[in-house]
N, C-alpha and C positions, 0 to 999 in steps of 0.2 A: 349330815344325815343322808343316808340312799333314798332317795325319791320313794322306791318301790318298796324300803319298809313303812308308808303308810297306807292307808288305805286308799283303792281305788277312789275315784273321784267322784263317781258313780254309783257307787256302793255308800258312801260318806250321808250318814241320814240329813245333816244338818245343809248341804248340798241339794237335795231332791226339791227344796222348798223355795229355791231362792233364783230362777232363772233369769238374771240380773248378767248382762255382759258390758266387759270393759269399754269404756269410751277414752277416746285419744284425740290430744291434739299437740298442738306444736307448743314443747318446753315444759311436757309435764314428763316428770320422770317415771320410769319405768320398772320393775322387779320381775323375777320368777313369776311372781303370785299371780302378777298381773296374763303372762304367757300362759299358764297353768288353767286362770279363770277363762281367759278365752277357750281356747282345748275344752274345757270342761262345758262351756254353755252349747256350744256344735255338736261336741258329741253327747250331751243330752236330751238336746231337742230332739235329733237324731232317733237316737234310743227310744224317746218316748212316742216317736211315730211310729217305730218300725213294731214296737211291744203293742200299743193300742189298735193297730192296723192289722198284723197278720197274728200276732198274738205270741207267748213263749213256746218255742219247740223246732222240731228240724225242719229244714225250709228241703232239701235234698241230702241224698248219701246217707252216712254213718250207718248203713246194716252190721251188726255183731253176728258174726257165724263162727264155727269152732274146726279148727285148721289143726293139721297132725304130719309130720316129717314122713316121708317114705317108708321108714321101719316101724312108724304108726307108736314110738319110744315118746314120743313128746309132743306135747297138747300146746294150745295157746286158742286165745278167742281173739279174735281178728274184726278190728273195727274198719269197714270201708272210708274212706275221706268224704265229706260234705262238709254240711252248711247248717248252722242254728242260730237261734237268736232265744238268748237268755230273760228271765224274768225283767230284768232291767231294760233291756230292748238291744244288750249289746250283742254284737253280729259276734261268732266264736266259727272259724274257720278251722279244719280238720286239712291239710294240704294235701294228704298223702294216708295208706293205712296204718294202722295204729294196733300192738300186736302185747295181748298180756300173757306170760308163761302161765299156764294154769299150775301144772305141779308145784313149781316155788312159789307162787301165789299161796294156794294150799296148803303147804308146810311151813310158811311163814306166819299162818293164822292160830292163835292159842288154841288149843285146842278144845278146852270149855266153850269159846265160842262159833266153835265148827258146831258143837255136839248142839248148843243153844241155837243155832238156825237149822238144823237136821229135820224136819220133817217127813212125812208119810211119803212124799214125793220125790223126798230128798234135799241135797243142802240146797237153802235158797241164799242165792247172791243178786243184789240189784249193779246196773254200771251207769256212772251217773259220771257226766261231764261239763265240765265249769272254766269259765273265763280266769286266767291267770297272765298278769303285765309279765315280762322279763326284760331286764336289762341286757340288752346290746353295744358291748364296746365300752371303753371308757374315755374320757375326758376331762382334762386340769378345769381345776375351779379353785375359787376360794376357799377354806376351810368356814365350816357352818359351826356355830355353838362356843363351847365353849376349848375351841381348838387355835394351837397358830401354826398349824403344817404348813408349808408352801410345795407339799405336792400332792393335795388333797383331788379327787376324781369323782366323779359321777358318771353316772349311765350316760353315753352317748344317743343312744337311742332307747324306745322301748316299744315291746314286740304285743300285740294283741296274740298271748299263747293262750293254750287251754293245757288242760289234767283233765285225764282220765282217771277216776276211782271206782274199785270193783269192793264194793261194800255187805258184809254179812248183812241178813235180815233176821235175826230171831223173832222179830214181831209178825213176822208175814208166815211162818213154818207152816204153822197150823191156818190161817185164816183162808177164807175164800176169795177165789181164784183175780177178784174184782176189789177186794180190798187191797189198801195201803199203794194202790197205783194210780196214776194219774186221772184226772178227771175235767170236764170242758167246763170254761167257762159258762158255757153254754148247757149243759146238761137237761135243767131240764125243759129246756125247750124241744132238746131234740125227743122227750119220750111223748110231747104231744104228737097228736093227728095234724097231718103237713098242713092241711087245712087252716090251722089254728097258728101255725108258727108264724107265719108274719108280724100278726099282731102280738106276740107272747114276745117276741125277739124287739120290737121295738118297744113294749113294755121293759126288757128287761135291760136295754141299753139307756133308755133314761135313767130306770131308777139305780141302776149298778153302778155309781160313780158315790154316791153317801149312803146307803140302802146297810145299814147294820146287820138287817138278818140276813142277806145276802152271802152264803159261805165262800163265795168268789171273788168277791169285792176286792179284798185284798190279793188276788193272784200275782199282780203287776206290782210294778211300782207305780206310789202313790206320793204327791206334793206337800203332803202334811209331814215329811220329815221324820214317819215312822218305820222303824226296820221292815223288811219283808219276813212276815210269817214263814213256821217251815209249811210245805203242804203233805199232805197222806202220805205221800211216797217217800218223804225225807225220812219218815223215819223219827223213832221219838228214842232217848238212850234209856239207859236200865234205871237210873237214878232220875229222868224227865229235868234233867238242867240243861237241856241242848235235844239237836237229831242229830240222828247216826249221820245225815249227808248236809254240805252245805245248802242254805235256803236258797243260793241263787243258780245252784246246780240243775243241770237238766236229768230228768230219767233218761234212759236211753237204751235198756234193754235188761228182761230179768231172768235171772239163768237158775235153774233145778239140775241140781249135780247129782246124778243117779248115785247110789252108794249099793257097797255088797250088801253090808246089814242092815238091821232097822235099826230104826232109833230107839228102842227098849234093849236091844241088844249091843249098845256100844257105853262100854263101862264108864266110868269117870274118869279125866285125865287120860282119855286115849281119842284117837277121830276115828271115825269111819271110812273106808277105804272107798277113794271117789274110784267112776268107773267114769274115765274122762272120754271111753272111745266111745261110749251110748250119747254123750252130748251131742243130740243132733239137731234140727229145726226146729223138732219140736218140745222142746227142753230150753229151746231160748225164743224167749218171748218180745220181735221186736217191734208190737202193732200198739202195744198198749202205750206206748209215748205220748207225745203232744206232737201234731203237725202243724207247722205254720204253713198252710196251704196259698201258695202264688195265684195269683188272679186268672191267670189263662191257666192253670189247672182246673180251676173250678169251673173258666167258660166251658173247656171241656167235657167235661161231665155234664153240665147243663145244656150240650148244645147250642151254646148262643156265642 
């Protein structure tokens, strides 16, 4: 079997619960599993410092702005390169810009469900981006199962990649401006008087690790071996047997694609005609995210 059609290791519920690493000594034999567990309790620990310390979101980079060829013939949304760290806590690096055609984007989408996220404001699309392994390289091995090849291969390496997905929202068309996007930990600490927040904030850091009514509680990953919830912005599907984005996917920016017509005026079975050259600043929304704010930004701001 390829390594990387199972699940992340990370991702694996049965995993989250069990931070148990391999011990060695001389003349005990060795397997995969055993290389695999180690990998897996490092970059766990990892993960769960870096998720509980600065929290899920971009650490630097990935601004989304909307970029057009010379004869202004061809669109594309242009994601800068940085740095995030996913509800798991794992780091998801961007090395370089990252570039979606809008018109085959566009025309590649049904069109019932152009027409189902069309709103007053126009189409809405969220870009949400997510940790994906790849296999790099191959390498002889053994044949796994129920094989006897003797030139059976596995991944030589594997790459800490990411995906980019630019997702319709028919649930957000109509809603306000503050629905279905991301929301803090923290919330409502910060709608108290500053006064008050020290105390509200160590209130809410005790009891936010079992605290049930807590809608936050589960934002992270949690040791009890339960999936991660989707949250607001993932998105719920038409049928409510999934969301539209995966749960461990970051937001990242949500774009209103200006259209000729309205939405009463665009018949069934046909899209509405995007006007890709009005996509400007302010038609892509990249503040409403999650920041995982660095310690000397925040001295900054504080003066200290």
């Amino acid at each position: 079997m390829n390594a990387l059609d199972e699940v992340d290791a990370l991702e694996a519920a049965d995993r989250l619960d069990r931070p148990d690493r391999p011990f060695y000594d001389t003349g005990v034999l060795l397997g995969s599993d055993d290389f695999r567990d180690e990998q897996t309790y490092h970059r766990s620990r990892l993960a769960r410092a870096l998720a509980y310390l600065a929290g899920a979101g971009t650490l630097i980079g990935l601004k989304a702005e909307a970029v057009a060829n010379e004869a202004g013939t061809e669109h594309e949304l242009k994601v800068g390169a940085g740095l995030a760290i996913d509800r798991l806590g794992r780091l998801i690096e961007v090395p370089r810009s990252w570039c979606v055609r809008l018109e085959p984007w566009f025309l590649a989408q049904p069109a019932d469900a152009i027409r189902a996220a069309h709103g007053a404001q126009g189409v809405v699309a969220d870009l949400f981006l997510r940790f994906t392994p790849q296999a790099r390289g191959r390498t002889p091995s053994f044949a796994q199962g129920a094989f006897d090849a003797t030139d059976a291969l596995v991944p030589n390496r594997v790459r800490d990649a990411f995906r980019f997905e630019l997702i319709l929202r028919p649930d957000a068309r109509d809603a306000p401006a503050t629905d279905f996007l991301p929301r803090s930990r923290f919330q409502a600490v910060r709608a108290l008087a500053p006064a008050d927040r020290p105390d509200a904030l160590r209130d809410a850091l005790l009891d936010g690790w079992n605290d049930a009514t807590n809608p936050h509680a589960r934002d992270l990953a949690r040791p009890d071996g339960e999936a991660l919830p989707p949250l607001p912005e993932h998105g719920a599907a038409a049928d409510d047997s999934d969301s539209l984005a995966d749960p461990t996917s970051l937001f990242i920016a949500r774009l209103l694609i200006p259209t000729v017509e309205a939405p009463a005026a665009v018949p069934a079975g046909t899209r509405p005609t995007p006007i890709f050259t009005a996509l400007d600043a302010a038609h892509i929304d990249n503040t409403s995210r999650r920041f995982a704010y660095p310690a000397d930004a925040l001295a900054a701001v504080f003066g200290i």
